[in-house]
N, C-alpha and C positions, 0 to 999 in steps of 0.2 A: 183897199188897194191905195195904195201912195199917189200922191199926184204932184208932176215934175211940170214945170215948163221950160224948154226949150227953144232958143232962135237955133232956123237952117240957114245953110247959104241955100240961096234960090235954085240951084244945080238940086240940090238933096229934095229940097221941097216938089223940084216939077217930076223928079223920081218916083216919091211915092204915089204922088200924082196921079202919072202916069202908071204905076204900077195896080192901083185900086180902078182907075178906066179901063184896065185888063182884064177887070177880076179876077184876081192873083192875089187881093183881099178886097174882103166884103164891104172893110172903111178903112177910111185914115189912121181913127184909133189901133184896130187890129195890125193893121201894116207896121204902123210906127213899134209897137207890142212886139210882135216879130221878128222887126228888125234889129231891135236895139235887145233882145233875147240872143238871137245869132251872133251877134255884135261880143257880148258876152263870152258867149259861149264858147267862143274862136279862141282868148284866154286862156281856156280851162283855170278858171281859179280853184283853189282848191283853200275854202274857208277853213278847215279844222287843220292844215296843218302850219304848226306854226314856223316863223321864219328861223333862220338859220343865222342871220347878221350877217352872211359874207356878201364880201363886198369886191366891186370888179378889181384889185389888187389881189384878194385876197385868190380868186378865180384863177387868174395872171400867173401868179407863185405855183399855185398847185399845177398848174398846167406846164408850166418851165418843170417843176420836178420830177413831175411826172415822163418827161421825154427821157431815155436813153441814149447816153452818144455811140455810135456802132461801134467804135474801136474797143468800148468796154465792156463786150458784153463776153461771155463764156463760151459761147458755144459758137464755132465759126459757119460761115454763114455762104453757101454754095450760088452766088448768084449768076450763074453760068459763062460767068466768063474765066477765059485762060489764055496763056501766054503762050 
């Protein structure tokens, strides 16, 4: 298994701290294990699929195209009001 080191702020440090004084993990190690797994996991990375390039303009474009202006659409549209 790989071995990282890491600084906390003092905030995160007296967390786990305090979370292994609960027994809520066994040790530091395990805790720290866990957390930074959850941490991950929150992501959802997904290693095998590869990128796609777009890029936030490219997002921007498709989503502007993507809308319809009401006046053009074909089919008229009953939205309960009347005169």
């Amino acid at each position: 298994m790989p071995k990282i080191e890491v600084s906390l702020p003092d905030r995160i440090e007296n967390e786990i701290r305090r979370l292994v004084e609960q027994d809520e993990f066994v040790n530091r190690d395990q805790a720290v294990e866990e957390l930074l797994t959850m941490g991950v996991s929150a992501y959802d990375v997904e290693e095998d699929e590869p990128t796609t390039g777009a890029t936030e303009e490219d997002m921007f474009s498709q989503t502007v195209e993507d809308q319809q202006d009401p006046a053009m659409q074909d089919e008229p549209r009953d939205d309960g009001y009347t005169f």
